[in-house]
Backbone as JSON, one array per atom type, in Angstrom:
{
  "sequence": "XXXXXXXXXXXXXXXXXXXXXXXXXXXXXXXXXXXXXXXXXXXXXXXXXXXXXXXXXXXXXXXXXXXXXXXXXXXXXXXXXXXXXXXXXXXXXXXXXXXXXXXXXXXXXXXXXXXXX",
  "N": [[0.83, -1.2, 0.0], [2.05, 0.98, 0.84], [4.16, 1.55, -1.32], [2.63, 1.68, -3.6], [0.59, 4.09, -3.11], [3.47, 5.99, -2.72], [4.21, 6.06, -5.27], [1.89, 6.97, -6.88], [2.18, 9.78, -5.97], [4.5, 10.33, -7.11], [3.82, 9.99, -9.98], [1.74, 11.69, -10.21], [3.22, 14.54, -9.17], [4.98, 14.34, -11.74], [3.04, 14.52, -13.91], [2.04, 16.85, -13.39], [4.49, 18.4, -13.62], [4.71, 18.51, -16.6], [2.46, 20.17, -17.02], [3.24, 22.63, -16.38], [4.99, 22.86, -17.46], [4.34, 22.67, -20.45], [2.01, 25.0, -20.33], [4.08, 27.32, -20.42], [5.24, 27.28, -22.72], [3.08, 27.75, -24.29], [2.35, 30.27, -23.26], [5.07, 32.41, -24.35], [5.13, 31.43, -26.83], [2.49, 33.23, -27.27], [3.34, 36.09, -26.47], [5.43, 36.46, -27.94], [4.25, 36.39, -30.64], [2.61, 38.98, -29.73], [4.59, 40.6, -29.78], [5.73, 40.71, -32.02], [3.41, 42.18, -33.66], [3.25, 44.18, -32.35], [5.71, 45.89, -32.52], [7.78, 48.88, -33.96], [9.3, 48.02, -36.39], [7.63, 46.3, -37.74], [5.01, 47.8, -38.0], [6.38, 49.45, -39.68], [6.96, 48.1, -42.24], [4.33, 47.58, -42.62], [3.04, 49.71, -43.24], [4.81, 50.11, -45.81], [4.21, 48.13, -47.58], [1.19, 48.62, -48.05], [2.09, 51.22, -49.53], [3.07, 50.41, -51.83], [1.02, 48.82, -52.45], [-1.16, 50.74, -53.23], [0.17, 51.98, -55.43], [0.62, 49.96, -56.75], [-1.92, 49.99, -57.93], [-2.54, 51.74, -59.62], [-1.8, 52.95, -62.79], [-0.89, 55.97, -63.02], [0.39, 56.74, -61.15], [3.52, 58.03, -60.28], [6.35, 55.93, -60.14], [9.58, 57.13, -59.02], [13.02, 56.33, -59.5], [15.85, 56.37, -58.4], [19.47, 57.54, -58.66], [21.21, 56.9, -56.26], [19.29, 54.98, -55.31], [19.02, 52.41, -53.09], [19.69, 48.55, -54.11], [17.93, 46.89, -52.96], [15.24, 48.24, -53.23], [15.15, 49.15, -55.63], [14.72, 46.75, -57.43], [12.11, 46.34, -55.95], [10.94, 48.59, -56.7], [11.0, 48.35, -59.28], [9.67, 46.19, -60.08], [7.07, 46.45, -59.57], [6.44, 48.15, -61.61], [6.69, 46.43, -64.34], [4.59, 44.91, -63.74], [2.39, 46.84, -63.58], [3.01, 47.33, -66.39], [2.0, 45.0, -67.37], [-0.17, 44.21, -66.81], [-1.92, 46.8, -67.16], [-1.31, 47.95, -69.65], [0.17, 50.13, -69.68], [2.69, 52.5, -67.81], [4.04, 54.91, -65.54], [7.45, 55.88, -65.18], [9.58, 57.4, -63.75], [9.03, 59.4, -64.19], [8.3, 59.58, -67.05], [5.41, 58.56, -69.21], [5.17, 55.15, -70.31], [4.13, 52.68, -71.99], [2.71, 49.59, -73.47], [2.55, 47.85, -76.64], [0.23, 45.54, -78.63], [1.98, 43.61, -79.6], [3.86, 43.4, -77.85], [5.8, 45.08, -77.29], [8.03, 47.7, -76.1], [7.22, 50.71, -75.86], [7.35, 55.17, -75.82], [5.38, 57.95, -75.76], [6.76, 60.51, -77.83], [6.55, 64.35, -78.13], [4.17, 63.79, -79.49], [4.92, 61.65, -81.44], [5.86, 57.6, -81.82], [8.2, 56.4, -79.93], [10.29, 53.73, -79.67], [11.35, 51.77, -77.43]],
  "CA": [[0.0, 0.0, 0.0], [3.04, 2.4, 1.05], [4.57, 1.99, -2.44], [1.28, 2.64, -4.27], [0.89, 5.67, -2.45], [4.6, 6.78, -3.54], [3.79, 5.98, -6.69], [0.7, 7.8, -7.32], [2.26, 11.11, -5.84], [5.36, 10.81, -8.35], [3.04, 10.24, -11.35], [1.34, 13.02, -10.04], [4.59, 15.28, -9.77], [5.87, 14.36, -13.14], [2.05, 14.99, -14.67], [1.76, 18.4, -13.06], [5.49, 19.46, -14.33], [4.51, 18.34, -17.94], [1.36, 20.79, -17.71], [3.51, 23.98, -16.12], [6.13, 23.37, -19.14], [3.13, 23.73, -21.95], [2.05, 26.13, -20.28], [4.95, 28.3, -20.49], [5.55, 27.42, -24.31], [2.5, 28.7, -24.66], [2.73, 31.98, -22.96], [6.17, 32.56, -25.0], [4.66, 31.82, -28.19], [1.85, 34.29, -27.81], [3.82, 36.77, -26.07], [6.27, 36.54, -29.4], [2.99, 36.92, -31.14], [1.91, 40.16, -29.59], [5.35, 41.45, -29.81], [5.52, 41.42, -33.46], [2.54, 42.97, -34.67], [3.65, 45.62, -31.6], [6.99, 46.67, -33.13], [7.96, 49.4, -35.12], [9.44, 47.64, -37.5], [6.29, 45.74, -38.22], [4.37, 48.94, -38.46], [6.83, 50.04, -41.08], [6.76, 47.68, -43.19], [2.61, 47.46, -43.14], [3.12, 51.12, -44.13], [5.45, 50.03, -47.17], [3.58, 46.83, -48.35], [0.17, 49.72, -48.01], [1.6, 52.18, -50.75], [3.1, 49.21, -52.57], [-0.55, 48.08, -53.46], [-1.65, 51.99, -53.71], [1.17, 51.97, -56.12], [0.43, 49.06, -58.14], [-3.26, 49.84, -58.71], [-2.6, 52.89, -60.45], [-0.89, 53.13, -63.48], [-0.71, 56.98, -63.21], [1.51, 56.98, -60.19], [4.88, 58.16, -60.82], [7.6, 55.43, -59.81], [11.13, 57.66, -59.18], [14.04, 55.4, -59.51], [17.4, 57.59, -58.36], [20.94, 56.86, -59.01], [21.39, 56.66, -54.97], [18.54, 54.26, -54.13], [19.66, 51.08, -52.97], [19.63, 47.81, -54.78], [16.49, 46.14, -53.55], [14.18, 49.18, -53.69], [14.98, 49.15, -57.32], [14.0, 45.95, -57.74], [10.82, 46.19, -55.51], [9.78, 49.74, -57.69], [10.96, 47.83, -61.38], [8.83, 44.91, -60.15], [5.78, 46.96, -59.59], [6.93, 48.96, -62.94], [6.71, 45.37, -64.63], [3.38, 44.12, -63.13], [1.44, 47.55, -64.11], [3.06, 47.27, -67.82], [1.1, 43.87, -68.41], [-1.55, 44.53, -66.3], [-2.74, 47.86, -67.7], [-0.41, 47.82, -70.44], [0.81, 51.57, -69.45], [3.08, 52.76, -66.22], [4.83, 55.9, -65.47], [8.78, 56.01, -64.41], [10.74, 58.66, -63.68], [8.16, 60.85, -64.98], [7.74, 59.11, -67.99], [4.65, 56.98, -69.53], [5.79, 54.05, -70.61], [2.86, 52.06, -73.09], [3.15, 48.34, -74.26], [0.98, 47.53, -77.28], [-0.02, 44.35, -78.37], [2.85, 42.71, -79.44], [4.58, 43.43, -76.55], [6.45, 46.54, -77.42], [7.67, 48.67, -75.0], [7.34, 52.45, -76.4], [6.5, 56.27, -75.21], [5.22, 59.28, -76.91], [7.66, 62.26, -77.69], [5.88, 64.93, -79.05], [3.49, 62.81, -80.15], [5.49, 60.22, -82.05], [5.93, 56.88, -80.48], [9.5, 55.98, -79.67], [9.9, 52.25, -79.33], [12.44, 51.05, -76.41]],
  "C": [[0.87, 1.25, 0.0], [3.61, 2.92, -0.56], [3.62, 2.61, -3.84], [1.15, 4.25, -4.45], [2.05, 7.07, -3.05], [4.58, 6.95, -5.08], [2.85, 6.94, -7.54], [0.9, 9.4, -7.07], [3.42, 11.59, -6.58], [4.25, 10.88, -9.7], [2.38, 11.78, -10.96], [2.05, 14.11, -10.15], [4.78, 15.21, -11.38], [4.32, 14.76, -14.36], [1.83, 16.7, -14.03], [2.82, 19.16, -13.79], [4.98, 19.46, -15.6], [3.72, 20.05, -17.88], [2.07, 22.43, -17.3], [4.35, 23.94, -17.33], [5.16, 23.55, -20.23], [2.73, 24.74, -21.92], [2.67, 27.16, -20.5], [5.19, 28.14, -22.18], [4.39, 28.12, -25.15], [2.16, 30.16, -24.94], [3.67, 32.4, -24.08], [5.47, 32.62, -26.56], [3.47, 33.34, -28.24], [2.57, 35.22, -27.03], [4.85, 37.47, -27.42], [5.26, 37.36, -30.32], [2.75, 38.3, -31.41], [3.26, 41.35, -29.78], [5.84, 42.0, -31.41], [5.08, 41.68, -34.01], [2.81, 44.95, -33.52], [4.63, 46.35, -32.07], [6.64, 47.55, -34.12], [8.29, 48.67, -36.1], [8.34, 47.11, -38.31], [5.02, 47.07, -39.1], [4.9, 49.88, -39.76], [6.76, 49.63, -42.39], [5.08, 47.21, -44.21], [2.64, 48.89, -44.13], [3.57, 50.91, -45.54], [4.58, 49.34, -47.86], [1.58, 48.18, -49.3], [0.59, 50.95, -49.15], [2.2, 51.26, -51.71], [1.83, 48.55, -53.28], [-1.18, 49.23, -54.17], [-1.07, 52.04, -55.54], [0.69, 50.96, -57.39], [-1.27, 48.82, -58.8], [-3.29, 50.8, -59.26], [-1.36, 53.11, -60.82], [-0.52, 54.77, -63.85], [0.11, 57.62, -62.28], [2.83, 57.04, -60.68], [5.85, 57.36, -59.7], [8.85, 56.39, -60.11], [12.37, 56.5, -58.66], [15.23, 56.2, -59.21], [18.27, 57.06, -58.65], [21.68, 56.6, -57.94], [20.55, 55.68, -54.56], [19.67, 53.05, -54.2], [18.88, 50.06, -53.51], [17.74, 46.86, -54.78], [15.42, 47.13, -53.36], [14.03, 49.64, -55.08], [14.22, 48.03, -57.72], [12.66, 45.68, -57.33], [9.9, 47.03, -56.42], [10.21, 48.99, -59.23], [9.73, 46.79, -61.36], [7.4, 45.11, -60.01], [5.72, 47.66, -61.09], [5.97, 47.89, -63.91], [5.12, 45.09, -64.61], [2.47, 45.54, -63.59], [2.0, 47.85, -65.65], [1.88, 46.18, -68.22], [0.08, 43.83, -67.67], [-2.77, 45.65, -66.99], [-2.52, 48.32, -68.84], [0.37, 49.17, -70.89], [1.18, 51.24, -68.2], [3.93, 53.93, -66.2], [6.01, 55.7, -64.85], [9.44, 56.82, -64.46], [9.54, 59.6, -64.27], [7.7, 60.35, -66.34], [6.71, 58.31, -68.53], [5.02, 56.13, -70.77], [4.89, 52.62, -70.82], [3.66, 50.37, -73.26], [2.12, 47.53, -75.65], [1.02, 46.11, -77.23], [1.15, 42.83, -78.62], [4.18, 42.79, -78.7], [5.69, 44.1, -76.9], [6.68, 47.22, -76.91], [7.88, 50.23, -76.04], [6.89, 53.73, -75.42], [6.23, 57.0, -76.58], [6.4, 60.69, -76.59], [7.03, 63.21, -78.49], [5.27, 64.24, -80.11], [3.66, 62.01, -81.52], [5.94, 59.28, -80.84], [7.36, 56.44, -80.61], [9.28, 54.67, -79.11], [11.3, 52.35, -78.58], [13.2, 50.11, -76.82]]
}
């Protein structure tokens, strides 16, 4: 009966630690959770992704490309550039609009002749 007894209050021990350690992996995960929709950084990049769509639903927005930006903000504004050419089959860059007709031509107008790319 004595060893029973011992028995039943280790299982018990070793089932109670189990349930304080999930517990805590839990906490931790949502704690992680709440900390990265809390950050700035997070908030910055909602901001970016937010004129990133502004951006790519209007082909009358002027993309500026500089000769200082850095490498992958070129590629993020060419790749929106890109995606409102064959989408709308116009996009403005640098100030320029920048047409694609149908057989996939890139051209503009200069004093209304079309200059092919």
């Amino acid at each position: 009966m004595n060893i029973f007894l011992i028995s039943l209050v280790f299982l018990l021990i070793i089932f109670i630690n189990i349930k304080i350690k999930r517990g805590k992996t839990k906490n931790q995960k949502i704690n992680k959770f709440k900390n990265k929709f809390l950050s700035n950084k997070s908030n910055i990049e909602k901001i970016f992704l937010r004129d990133d769509e502004k951006t790519s639903s209007n082909p009358n927005i002027n993309i500026c490309i500089g000769p200082y930006s850095k490498e992958e903000n070129i590629n993020r504004k060419l790749n929106i550039h890109r995606a409102r050419l064959s989408k709308f089959k116009k996009s403005m860059l640098n100030g320029e609009m920048i047409y694609v007709n149908d057989e996939e031509k890139i051209f503009k107008y200069i004093n209304g002749r079309k200059i092919y790319l």
